[in-house]
C-alpha positions in Angstrom: 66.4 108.8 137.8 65.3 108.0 134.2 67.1 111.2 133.3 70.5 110.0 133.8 69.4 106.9 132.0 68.2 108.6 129.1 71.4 110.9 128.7 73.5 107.4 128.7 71.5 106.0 125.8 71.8 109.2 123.6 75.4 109.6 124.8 76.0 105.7 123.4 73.9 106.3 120.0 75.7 109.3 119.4 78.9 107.2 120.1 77.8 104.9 117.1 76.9 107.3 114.9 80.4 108.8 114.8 83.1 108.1 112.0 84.4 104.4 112.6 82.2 104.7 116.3 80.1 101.5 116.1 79.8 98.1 114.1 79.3 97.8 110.6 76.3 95.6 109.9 75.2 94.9 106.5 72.0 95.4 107.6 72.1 98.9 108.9 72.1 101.4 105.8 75.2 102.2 106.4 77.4 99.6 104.9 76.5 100.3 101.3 76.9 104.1 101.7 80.2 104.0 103.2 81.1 100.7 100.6 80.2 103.4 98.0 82.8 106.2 99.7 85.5 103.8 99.6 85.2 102.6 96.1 85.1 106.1 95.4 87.9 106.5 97.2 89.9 104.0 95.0 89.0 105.1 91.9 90.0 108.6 92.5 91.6 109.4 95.4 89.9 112.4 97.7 86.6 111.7 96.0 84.7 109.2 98.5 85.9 111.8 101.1 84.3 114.7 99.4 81.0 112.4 98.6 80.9 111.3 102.4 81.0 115.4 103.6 84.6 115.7 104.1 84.7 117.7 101.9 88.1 120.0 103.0 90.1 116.4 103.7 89.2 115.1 99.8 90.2 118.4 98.1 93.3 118.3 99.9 93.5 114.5 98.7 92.7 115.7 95.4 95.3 118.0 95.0 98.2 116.3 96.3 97.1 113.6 93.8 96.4 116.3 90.8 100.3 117.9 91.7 102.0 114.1 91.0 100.7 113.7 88.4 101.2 116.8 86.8 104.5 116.2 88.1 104.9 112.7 86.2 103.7 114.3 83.3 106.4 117.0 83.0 109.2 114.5 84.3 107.5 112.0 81.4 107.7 114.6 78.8 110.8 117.0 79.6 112.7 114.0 80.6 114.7 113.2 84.4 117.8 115.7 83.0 116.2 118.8 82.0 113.7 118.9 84.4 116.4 118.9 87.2 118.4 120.9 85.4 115.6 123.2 86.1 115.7 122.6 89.7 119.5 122.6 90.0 121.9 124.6 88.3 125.1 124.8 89.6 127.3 127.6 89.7 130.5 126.4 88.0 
């Protein structure tokens, strides 16, 4: 039954080849591609996803990043009271 046999192999390559599926050798090609996404990754957050082909996962990365910031911006330049008195304004 070689068939079988050769299903198993394919089924275990295709195993490895997955996301985080096999061993990391230095040797493999893969290490320095996937040492590249996450220093990427570190650098600006979203954009070792995006490199690697995740590409919905690192725009969503990228924009909760982009919307703290922009929100540490205001909060930097409008100051903590007037930008909650945006947010809160109370009735009395």
């Amino acid at each position: 039954m070689t068939h079988g046999r050769h299903s198993r192999d394919r089924g275990s390559r295709d195993r490895e080849n997955r996301v985080g599926g096999g061993r990391d050798r230095v040797g493999d090609g893969t290490y320095p591609r996937r040492l590249l996404f996450a220093l990427l990754s570190a650098l600006v957050p979203g954009a070792g996803q995006i490199a690697a082909g995740a590409r919905r996962r690192g725009l969503v990365m990228l924009a909760v990043v982009a919307a703290l910031l922009i929100t540490g911006a205001v909060v930097a330049l409008q100051g903590v009271d007037q930008v909650l008195s945006y947010v809160v304004r109370p009735g009395v």
